[in-house]
C-alpha positions in Angstrom: 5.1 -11.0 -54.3 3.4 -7.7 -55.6 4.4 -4.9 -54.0 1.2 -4.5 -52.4 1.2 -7.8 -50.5 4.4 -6.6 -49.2 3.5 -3.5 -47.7 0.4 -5.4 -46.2 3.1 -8.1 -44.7 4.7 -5.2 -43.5 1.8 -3.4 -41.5 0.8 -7.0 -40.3 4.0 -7.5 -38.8 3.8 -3.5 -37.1 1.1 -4.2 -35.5 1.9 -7.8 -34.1 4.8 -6.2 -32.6 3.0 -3.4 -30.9 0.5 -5.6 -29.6 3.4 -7.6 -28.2 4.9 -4.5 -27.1 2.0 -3.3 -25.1 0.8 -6.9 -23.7 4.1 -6.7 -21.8 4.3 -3.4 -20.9 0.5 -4.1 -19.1 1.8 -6.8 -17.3 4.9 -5.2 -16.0 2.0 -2.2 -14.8 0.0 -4.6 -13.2 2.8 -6.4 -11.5 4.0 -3.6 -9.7 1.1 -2.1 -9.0 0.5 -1.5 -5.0 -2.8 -1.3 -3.2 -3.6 0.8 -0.2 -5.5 -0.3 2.4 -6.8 0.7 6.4 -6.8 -1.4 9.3 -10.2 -1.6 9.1 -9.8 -2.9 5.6 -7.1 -5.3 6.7 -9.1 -6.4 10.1 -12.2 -7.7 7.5 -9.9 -10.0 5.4 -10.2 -7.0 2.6 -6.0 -6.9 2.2 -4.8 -9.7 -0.2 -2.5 -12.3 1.8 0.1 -13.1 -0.7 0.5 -9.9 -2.4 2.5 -6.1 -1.6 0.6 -3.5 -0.4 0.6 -0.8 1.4 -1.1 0.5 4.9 -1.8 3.4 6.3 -3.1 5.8 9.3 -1.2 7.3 12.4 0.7 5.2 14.8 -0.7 4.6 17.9 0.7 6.2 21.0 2.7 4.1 22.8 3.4 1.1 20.9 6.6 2.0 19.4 9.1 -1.1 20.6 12.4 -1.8 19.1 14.1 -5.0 18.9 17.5 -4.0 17.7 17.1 -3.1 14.2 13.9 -4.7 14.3 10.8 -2.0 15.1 7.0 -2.7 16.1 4.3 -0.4 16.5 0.5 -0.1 15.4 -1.0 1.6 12.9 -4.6 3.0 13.8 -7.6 4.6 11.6 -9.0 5.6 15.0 -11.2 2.3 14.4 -8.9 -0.5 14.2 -5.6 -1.1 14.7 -2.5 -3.7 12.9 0.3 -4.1 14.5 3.6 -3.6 11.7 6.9 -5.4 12.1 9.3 -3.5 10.2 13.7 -4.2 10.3 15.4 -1.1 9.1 16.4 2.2 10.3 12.8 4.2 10.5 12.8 7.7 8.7 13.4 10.5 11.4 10.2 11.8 11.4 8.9 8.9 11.8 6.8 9.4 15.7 3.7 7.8 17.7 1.0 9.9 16.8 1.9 11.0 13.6 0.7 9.7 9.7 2.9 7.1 8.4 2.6 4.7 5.2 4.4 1.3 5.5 4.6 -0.9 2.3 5.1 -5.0 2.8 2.8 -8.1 2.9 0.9 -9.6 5.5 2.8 -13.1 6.6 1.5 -16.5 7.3 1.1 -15.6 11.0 -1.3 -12.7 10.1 1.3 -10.0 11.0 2.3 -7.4 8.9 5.9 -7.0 7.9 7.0 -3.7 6.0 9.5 -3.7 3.7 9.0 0.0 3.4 8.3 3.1 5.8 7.1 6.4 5.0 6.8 9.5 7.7 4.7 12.3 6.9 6.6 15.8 6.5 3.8 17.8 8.5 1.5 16.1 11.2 -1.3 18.0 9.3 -0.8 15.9 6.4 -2.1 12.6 5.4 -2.9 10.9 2.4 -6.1 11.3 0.5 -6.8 7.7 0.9 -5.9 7.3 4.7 -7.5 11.0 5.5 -10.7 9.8 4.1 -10.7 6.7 6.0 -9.9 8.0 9.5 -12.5 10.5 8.8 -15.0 7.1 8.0 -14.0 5.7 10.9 -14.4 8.7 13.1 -18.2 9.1 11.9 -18.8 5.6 12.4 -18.1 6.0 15.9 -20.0 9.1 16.4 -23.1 7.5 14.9 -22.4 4.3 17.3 -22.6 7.1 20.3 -25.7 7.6 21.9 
């Protein structure tokens, strides 16, 4: 084989592993990649059924209940509301009223279970995603007023 064949072999084999290397790289990214969604979101069928994602708005007043380990309370966008089943120890700033972002999947009886809880640091924060949303919501329902 000529030397040029070789270094063609060569750059043929480079670039079959890198193609290799970033097909599996793009499926590990997409694997682990987690939506966000609202209640409202969730409450049209929007979340996916079978898949992680992640939920958010401020827990409703009132609806904290604990089961042992076992916590349940709803997460509103002022619009609709989901009701979250979550067994753990829930972060200590974790409170009714506040923002909070739970990660999990929604089961086959339609109820959310979280396999992760986040509390907001400051009850004037919120996410982007969930500010905007609540914010939706809240002019939906001022456009429904007479």
């Amino acid at each position: 084989m000529k030397p040029r064949h070789k270094r063609m072999v060569l750059i043929l084999a480079a670039l079959a592993v890198l193609g290799v290397a970033a097909m599996l790289v793009l499926n590990a990214f997409r694997s682990n990649l987690v939506f966000f969604y609202t209640p409202t979101q969730i409450a049209n069928g929007e979340a996916p059924h079978n898949k992680p994602f992640r939920i958010g708005g401020l827990v409703k007043t009132g609806t904290l209940h604990r089961d042992g380990v076992t916590a349940y309370f709803t997460v509103t966008d002022t619009s609709k509301d989901t009701i979250v089943k979550y067994t753990g120890i829930l972060p200590d700033l974790f409170r009714e009223g506040r923002g909070v972002v739970a990660e999990g999947r929604i089961g086959d009886d339609g109820q959310f279970t979280a396999s992760e809880v986040l509390a907001k640091h400051d009850e004037n924060y919120m996410p982007p995603e969930a500010k905007s949303a609540v914010d939706q919501a809240q002019q939906a329902m001022k456009t429904l007023k007479p």
